[in-house]
C-alpha positions in Angstrom: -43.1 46.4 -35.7 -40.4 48.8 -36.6 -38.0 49.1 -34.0 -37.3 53.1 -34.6 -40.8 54.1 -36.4 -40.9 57.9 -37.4 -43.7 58.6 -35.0 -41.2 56.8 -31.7 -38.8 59.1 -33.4 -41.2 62.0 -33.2 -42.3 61.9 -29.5 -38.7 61.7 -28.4 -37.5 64.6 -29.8 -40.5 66.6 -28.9 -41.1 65.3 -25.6 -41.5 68.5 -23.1 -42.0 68.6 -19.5 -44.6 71.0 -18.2 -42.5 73.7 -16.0 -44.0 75.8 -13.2 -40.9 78.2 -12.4 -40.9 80.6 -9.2 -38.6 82.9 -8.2 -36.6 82.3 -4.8 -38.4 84.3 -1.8 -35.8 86.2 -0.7 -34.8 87.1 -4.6 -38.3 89.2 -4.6 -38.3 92.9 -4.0 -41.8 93.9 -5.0 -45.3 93.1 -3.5 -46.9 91.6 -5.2 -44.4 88.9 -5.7 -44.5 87.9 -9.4 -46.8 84.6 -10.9 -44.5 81.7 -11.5 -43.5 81.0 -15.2 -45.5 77.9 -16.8 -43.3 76.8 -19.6 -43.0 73.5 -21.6 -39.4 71.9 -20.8 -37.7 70.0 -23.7 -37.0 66.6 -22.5 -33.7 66.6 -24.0 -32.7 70.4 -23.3 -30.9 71.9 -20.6 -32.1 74.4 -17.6 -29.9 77.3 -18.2 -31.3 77.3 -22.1 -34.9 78.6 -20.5 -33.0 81.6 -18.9 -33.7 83.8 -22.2 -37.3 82.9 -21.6 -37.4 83.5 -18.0 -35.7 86.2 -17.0 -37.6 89.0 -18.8 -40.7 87.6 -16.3 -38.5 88.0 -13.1 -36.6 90.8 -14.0 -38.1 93.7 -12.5 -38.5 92.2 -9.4 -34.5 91.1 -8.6 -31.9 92.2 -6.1 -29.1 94.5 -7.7 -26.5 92.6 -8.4 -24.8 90.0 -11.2 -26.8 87.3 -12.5 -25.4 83.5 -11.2 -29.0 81.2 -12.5 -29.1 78.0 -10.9 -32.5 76.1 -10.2 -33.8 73.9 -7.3 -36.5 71.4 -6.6 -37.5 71.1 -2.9 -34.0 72.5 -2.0 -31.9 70.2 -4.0 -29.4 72.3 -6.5 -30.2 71.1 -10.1 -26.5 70.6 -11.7 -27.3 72.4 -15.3 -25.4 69.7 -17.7 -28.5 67.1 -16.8 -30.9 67.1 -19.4 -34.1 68.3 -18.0 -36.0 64.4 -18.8 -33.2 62.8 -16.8 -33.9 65.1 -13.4 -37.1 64.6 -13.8 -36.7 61.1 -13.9 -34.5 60.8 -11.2 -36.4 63.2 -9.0 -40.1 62.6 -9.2 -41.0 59.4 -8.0 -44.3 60.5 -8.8 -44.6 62.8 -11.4 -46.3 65.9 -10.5 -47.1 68.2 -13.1 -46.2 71.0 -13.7 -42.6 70.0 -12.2 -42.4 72.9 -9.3 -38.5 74.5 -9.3 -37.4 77.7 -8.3 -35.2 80.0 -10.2 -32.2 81.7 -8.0 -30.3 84.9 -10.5 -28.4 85.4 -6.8 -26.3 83.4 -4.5 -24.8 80.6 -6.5 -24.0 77.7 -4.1 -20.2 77.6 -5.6 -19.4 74.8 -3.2 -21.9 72.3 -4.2 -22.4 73.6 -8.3 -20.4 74.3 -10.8 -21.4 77.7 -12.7 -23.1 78.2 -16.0 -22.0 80.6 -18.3 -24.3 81.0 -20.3 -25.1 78.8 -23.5 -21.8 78.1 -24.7 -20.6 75.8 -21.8 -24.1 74.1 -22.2 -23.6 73.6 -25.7 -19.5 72.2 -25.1 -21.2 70.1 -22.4 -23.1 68.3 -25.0 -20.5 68.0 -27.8 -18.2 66.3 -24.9 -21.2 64.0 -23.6 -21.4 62.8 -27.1 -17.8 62.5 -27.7 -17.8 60.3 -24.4 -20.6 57.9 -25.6 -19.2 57.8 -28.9 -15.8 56.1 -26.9 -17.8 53.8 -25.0 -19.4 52.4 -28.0 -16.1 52.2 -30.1 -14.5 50.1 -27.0 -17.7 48.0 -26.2 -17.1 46.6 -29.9 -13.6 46.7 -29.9 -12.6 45.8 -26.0 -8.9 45.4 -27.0 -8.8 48.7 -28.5 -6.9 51.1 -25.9 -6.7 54.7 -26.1 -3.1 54.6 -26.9 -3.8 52.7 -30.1 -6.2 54.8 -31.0 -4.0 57.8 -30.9 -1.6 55.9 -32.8 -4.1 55.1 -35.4 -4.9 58.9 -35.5 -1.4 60.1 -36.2 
């Protein structure tokens, strides 16, 4: 059996998670408040990269004010530079699907969160992840290789 067959190679980068997005309750300003999104989650995206796709649903329903979009499940603040597969993975012991979160454009919780600009710090986030796994499989063949040599080498 081939160990990394095109079809493995296939369902990994288009696994998606089935989404079921509502907006927070006290973010609503109409009656009715407005159906919850139902949106197919790359595995190996990000939350903030579904904002584009969300927001026009929610729009006219929000709060005056500036845009801060963080997302939930059952009260837990989602940190945005997880890919969406690994929260799932870590959070639903048993997978329910659609995944349930909620969408929040207002009241960042600054204290437990970092922000999310936008897409560039998601993209940035990435590149460094990769740089970082990139280091840890240099040293894990070369374990007397410090970063100081490394440098050195690089000058």
């Amino acid at each position: 059996m081939e160990l990394c067959s095109e079809e493995a190679v296939r369902l990994v980068w288009e696994g998606a998670i089935p989404l079921q997005i509502h907006l927070h309750e006290s973010e609503v300003t109409t009656l009715p408040p407005p159906p919850p999104v139902l949106i197919l989650g790359p595995r190996i995206g990000y939350l903030p990269l579904l904002v584009t796709v969300i927001k026009p649903h929610f729009n006219d329903t929000l709060p005056p004010g500036v845009d801060s979009v963080w997302f939930d499940y059952k009260g837990l603040p989602l940190k945005w530079y997880i890919p969406t597969g690994v929260l799932f993975d870590l959070l639903c012991a048993e997978p329910e699907r659609p995944w349930n979160l909620t969408v929040h454009f207002r009241g960042h919780p600054g204290e437990i969160l970092t922000p999310c600009g936008g897409e560039d710090p998601v993209k940035w986030s990435f590149i460094n992840s990769l740089k970082e796994e990139t280091w840890r499989v240099i040293l894990a063949f070369h374990p007397g290789l410090s970063l100081d040599h490394m440098e050195r080498m690089l000058s």
